[in-house]
N, C-alpha and C positions, 0 to 999 in steps of 0.2 A: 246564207247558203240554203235554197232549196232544201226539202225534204227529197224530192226524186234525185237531184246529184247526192245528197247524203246516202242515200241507198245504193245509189248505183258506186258508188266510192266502197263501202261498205262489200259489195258482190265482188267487186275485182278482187276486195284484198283477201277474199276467205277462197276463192276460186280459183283465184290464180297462184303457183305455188315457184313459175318460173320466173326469172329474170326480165326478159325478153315481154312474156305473156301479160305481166305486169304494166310494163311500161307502157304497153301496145293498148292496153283498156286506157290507162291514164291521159294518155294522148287524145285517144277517140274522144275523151270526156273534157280536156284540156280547148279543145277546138272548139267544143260546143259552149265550155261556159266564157271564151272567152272574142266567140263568133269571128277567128279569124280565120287563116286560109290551111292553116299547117303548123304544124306544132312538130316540133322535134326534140330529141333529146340527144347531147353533142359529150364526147370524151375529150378533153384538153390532155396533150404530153407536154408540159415547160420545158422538158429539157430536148424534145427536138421541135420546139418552136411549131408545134400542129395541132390544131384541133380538128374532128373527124366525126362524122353524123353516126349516132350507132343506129336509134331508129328516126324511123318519120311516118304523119300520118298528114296524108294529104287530101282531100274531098272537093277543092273547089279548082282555080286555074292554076296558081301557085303551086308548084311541084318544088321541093328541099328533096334530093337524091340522097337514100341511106347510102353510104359508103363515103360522099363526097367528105374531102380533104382540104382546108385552105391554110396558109400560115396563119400563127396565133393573132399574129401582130395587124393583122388585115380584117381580123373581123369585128361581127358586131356588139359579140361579147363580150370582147376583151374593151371597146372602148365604153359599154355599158357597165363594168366592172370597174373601169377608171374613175367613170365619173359618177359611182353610187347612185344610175339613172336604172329602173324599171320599164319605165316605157317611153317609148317618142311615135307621133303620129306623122313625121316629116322627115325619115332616114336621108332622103337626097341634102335636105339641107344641114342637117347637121350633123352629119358623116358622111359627106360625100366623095370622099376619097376614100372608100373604101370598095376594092375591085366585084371582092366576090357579092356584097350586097347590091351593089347596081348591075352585077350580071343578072344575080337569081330575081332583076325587079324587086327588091323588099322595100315597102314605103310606110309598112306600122310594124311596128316589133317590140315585141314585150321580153323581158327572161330574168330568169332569177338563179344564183351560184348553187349547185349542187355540192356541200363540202361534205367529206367526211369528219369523225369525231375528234382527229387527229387536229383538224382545222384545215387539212390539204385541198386543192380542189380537183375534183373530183371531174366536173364537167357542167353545162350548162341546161337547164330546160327552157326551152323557148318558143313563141309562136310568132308569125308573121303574118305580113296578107299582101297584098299590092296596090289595096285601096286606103283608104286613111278609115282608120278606123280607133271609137274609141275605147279605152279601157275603164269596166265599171270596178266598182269597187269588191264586188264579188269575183270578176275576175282573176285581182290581184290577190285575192284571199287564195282562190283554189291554184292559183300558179306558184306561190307561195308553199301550202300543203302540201301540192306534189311535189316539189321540191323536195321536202322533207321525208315525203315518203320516199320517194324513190334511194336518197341517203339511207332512213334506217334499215329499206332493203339489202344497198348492196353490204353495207356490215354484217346484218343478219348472213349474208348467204358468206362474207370473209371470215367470221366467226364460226362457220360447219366445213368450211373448207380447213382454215387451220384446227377443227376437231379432226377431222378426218386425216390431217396430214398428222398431227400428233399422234392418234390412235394407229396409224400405218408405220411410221416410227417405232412407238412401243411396238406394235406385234414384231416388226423387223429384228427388233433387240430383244423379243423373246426368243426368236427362234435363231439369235447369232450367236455364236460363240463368240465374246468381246475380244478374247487375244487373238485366236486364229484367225477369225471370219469366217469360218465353216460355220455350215450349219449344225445346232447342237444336240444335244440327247432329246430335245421336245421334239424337235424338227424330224429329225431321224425316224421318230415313232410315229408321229402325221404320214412322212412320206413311203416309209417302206411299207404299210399295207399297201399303197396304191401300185408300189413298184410289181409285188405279187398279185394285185388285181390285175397289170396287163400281161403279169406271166398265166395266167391263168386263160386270158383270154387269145393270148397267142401261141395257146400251150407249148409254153418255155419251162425253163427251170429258172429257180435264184439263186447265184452264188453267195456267198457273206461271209467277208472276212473280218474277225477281230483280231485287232490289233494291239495289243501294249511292247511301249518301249522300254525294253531292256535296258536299264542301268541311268534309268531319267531321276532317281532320288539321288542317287550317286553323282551328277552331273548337277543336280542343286545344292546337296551339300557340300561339295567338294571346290564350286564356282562361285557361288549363290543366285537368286532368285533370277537375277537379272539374267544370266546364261544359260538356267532354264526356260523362262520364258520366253527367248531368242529362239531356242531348240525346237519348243512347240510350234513357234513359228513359223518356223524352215520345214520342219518334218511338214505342216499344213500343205503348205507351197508346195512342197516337193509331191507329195500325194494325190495334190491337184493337179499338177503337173503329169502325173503317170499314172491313175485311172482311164477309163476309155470315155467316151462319151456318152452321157445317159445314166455313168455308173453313178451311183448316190456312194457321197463320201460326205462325213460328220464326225465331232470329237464327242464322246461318247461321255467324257468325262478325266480328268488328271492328266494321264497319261497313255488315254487309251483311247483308240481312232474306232470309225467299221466305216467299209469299202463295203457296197453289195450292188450284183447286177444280173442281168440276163443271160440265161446262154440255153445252147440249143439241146446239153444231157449231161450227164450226170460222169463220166468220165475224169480219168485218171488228168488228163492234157490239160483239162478246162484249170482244173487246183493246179499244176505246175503252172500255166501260165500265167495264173493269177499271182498266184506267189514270187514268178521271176518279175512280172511289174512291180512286184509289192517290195519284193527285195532290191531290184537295181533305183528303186526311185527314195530308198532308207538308206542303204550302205554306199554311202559318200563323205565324204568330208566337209564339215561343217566350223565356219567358224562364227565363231560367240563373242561376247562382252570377256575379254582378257587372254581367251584359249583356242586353241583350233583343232578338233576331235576327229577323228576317225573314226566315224562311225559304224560297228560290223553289225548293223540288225539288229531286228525283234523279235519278239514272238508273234506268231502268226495265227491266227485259226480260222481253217479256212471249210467250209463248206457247201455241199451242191443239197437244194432241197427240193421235190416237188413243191407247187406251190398251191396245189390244191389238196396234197394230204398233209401242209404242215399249216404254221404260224408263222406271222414275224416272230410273236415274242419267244418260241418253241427254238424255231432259225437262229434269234440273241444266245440263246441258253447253248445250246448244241455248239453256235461256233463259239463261244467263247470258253465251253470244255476242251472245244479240241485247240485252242488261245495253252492254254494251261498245261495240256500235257504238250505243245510245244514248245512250252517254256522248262517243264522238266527233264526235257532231254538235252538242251540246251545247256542245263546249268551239269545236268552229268557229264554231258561234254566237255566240263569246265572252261565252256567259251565265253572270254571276256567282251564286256558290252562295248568299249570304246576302247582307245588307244591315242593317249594325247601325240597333238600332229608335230613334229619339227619345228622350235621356234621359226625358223627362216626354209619352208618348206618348198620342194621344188612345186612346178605347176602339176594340175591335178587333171585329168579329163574331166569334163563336167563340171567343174565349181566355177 
């Protein structure tokens, strides 16, 4: 092999970083060392019986169309593949029943298995011409090579796509809560500065309510684990369910939810209404692993903040005081958290 194909082999692979970009030098270079008309590089599907040009580089009368499609079983690869042949300078004679090669005129053709690591194939690299032409021995080397190159490419790039899908995974299960699926106390703290950056810039207010469920230890101990965790559940759904849209809802931790969102002031109406979604979409009837509960509500804490004289974290603190003194009036009220439902209970609105 040349010292100039060595370099210029060498220039692709440090220059070119794409897919595509890659093959496309390879080809140009594939033509030259191997003087015939078109060089292509082809993807094989087995299981629906096609092979499919991805690229091609053409320079002389021979034209190989990227996108062309032929069945597997028709072309020239696959009977080059049969019969552990490299090259033939006589495609009419011996493979002449092959449609698509005597359509595209191919009379020399060379190619070599692109497999990956696995041992699957992958696809074909190949060149043609329409004159007889011969194949040197440098030829076969650098069609060879690239073959190989082209393999350790696409692994390399299957190998940053499954990083990437793994690292997108993990961050997705950072910011999930694994029972609910809400997103969870990290997520919440990411999202709600941004929620009061666009209250800020649409000069709005943010609502925030914290939430903890009254009588959820009592509903673990009492059932166990398994009816609690069904609880958290439902209460998720149900939440997500009756928020508005836009509104940020997350489990905050145990037993304890935040709903927060836009509104247009700081009024009396905006905490009622928040509070009647927050209430009609908790105080239902729920049932669990062995029980079916009546659920009467939480504790709420609900508040309206500028969002340019406060903080998220100022806004967590605040509503979750005012969480706390509506759970002390609650328990003055000596209102019970749940109400086990009728074994054989009539039907419910809503469940």
């Amino acid at each position: 092999m040349s010292d100039s194909l060595v370099s210029q082999i060498s220039t692709a692979l440090v220059s070119e970083t794409s897919f595509e970009g890659l093959v496309r030098q390879l080809l140009t270079l594939l033509e030259l060392a191997t003087d015939l008309e078109s060089a292509y590089l082809t993807r094989i599907d087995l299981d629906a019986n096609n092979q499919s040009v991805l690229f091609a580089h053409n320079s002389k009368r021979m034209k190989i169309p990227e996108g062309l499609s032929v069945p597997w079983g028709d072309t020239l690869c696959k009977r080059a593949l049969d019969e552990g042949r490299v090259y033939t300078e006589d495609v009419p004679r011996r493979w002449g029943d092959s449609d698509s090669a005597r359509a595209l005129g191919i009379v020399t053709y060379v190619s070599t298995p692109v497999r990956l690591d696995d041992g699957s194939l992958y696809g074909t690299l190949c060149a043609a011409s329409t004159e007889q032409k011969p194949l040197t021995q440098r030829g076969e080397e650098v069609l060879r090579l690239f073959g190989k190159l082209i393999s350790q490419h696409i692994e390399k790039e299957k190998l940053v796509q499954d990083l990437q899908q793994a690292n997108e995974a993990l961050r997705t299960h950072s910011y999930v809560d694994p029972l609910t699926k809400l997103p969870n106390r990290r997520a919440v703290m990411e999202n709600l500065p941004r929620q009061f950056a666009l209250a800020r810039r649409n000069r709005q207010f943010v609502i925030v309510a914290f939430i903890d469920l009254d009588g959820f230890k009592q509903i673990n101990d009492q059932f166990g684990h398994s009816a609690g965790d069904a609880f958290l559940t439902e209460v998720g759904h149900r939440l997500q369910a009756g928020i508005r849209a836009g509104d940020l809802l997350g489990r905050w931790g145990g037993d304890e939810f935040i709903v927060s969102g836009l509104c247009l002031g700081e009024s009396a109406e905006v905490v009622a209404a928040m509070r009647e979604r927050l209430h009609n979409a908790l105080q239902r009837r729920y049932r669990l692993p062995r029980v079916a509960l009546d659920y009467l509500g939480a504790s709420v804490g609900i508040i309206v903040v500028d969002a340019g004289a406060s903080t998220p974290e100022q806004a967590l603190q605040d509503a979750d005081a005012a969480m706390y003194l509506d759970k002390k009036e609650r328990k003055a009220g000596k209102a019970l958290p749940f109400h086990i439902a009728p074994s054989q209970p009539s039907p419910v609105s809503g469940n």
